[in-house]
FITORDO-14567 format. One line per 8 residues: their letters; for each residue y, z, x of N, C-alpha, C. Coordinates in Angstrom, 3 decimals. Atoms other than C-alpha are relative to their C-alpha. Layout:
BEGIN
A> Y Z X Y Z X Y Z X | ... $
//
This chain:
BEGIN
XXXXXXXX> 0.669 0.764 1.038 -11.647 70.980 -10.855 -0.058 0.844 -1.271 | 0.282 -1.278 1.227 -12.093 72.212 -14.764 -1.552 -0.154 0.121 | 1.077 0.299 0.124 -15.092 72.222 -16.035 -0.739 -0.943 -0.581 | 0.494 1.066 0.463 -15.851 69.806 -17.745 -0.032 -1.206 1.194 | 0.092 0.927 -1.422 -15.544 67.428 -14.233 -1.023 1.302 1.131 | 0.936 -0.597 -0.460 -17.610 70.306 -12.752 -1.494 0.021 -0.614 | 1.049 0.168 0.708 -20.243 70.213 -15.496 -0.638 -1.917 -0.084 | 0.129 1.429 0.083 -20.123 66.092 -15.445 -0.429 -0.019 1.526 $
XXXXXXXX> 0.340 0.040 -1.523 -20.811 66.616 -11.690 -1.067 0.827 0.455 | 0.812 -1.495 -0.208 -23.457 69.504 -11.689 -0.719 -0.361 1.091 | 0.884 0.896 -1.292 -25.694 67.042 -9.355 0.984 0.785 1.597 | -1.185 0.186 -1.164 -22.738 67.386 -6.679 0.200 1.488 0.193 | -0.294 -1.333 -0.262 -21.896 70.532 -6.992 -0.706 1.237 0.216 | 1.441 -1.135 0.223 -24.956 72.969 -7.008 -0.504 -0.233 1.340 | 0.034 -0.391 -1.528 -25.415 72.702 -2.775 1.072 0.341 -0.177 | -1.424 -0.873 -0.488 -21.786 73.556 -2.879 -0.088 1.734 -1.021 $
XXXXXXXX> -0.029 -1.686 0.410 -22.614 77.121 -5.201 -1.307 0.650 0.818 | 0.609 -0.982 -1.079 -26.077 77.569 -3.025 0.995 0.293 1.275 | -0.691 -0.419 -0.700 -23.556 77.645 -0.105 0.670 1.652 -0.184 | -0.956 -1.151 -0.254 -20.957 80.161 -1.679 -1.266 1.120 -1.080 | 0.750 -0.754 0.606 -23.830 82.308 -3.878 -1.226 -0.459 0.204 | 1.531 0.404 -0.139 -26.921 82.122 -2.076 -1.571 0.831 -0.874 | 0.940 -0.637 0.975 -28.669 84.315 -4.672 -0.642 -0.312 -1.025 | 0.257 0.873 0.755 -29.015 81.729 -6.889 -0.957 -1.210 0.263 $
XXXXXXXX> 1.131 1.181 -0.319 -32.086 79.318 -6.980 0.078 -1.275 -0.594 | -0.137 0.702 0.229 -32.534 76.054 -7.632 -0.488 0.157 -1.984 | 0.057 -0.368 1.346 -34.044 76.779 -10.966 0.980 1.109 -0.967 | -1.110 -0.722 0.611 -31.073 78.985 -11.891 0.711 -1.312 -0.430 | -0.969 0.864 0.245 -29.115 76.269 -11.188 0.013 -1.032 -1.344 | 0.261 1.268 1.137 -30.896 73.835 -13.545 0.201 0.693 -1.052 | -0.309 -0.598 1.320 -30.540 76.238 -16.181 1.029 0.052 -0.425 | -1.470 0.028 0.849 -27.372 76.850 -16.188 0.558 -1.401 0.177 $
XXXXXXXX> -0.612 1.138 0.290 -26.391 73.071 -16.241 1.320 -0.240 0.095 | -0.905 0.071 -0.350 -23.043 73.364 -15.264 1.485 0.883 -1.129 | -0.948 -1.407 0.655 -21.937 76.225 -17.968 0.562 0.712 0.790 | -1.155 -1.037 -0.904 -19.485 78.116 -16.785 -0.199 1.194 -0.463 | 0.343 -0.908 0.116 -20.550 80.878 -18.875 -1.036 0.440 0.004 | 0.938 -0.973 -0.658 -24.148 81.095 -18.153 0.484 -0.410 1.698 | -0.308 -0.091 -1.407 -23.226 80.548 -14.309 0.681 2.028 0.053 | -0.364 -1.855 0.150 -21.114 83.810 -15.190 -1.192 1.191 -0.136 $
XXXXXXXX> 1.064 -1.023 0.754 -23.795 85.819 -17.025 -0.754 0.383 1.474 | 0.736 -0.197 -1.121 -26.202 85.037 -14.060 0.290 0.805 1.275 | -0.322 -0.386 -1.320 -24.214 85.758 -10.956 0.457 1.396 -0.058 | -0.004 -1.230 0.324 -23.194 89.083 -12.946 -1.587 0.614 -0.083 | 1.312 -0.475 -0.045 -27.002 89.782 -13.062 -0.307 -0.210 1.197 | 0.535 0.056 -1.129 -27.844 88.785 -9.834 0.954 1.088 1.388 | -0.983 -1.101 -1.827 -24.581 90.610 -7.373 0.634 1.345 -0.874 | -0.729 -1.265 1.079 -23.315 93.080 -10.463 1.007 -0.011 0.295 $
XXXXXXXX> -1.525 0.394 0.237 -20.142 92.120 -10.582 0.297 0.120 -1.470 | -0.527 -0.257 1.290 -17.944 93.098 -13.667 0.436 -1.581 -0.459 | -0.307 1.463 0.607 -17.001 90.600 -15.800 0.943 -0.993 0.387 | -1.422 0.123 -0.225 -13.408 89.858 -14.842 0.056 -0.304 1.672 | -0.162 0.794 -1.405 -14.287 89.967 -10.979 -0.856 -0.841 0.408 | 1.146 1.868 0.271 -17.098 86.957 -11.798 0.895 -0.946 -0.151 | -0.527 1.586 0.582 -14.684 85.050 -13.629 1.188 -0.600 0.758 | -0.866 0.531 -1.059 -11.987 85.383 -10.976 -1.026 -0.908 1.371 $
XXXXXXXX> 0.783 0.763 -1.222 -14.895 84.218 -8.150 -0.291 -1.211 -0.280 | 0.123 1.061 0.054 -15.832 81.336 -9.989 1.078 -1.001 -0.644 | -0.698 0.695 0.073 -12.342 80.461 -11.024 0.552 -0.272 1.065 | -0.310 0.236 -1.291 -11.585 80.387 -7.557 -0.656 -1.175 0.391 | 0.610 1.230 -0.198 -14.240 78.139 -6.825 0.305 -0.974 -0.697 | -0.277 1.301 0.684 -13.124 75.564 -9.357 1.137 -0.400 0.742 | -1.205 0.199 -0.629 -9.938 75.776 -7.888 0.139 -0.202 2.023 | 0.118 0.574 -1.377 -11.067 75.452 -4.148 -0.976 -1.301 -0.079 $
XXXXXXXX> 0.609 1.488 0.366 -13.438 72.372 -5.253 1.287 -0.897 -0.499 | -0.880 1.030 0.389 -10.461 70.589 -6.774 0.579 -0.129 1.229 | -0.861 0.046 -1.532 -8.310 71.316 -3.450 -0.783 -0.538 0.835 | 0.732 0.887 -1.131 -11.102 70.024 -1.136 -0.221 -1.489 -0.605 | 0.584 1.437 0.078 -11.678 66.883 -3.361 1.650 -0.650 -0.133 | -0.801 0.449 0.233 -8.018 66.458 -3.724 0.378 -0.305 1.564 | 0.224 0.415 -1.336 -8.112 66.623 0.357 -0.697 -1.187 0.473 | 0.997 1.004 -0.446 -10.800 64.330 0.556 0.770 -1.388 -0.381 $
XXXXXXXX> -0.824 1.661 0.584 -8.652 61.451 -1.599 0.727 0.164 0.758 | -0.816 0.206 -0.794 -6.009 62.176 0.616 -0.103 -0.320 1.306 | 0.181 0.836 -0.895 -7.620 61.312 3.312 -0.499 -1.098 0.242 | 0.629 1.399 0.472 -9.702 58.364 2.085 1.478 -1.090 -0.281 | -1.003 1.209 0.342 -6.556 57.137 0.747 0.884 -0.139 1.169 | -0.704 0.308 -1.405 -4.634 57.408 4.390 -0.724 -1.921 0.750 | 0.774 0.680 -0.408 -7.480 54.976 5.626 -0.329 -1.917 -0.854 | -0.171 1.300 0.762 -7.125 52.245 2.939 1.545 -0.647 0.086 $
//
């Protein structure tokens, strides 16, 4: 997913980042609103992670959220 379909989705997606960054609270979450750069800032304050190996973790995650929802149509759409 980019972000902007991650940020239009923040509802949806925020049990799927407590899952992969359980350091993060629900009131983190609401703050950062589905920025991609405070999400960064934070999760660099919370696990100290450099900048560069944040922005690879949560470009990963965009990129394993698109692959599971692009799974999910593919199997929804088998069934229709």
């Amino acid at each position: 997913m980019n972000w902007q379909e991650i940020e239009a989705q923040w509802g949806q997606v925020t049990e799927k980042i407590y899952g992969k960054w359980g350091k993060l609270n629900e009131s983190d979450l609401a703050s950062i609103a589905g920025n991609r750069d405070s999400l960064i800032k934070l999760l660099r304050s919370r696990y100290h992670w450099n900048q560069e190996v944040t922005e690879n973790k949560v470009d990963n995650f965009a990129r394993d959220l698109k692959s599971e929802t692009l799974s999910r149509n593919n199997v929804a759409s088998t069934y229709h």
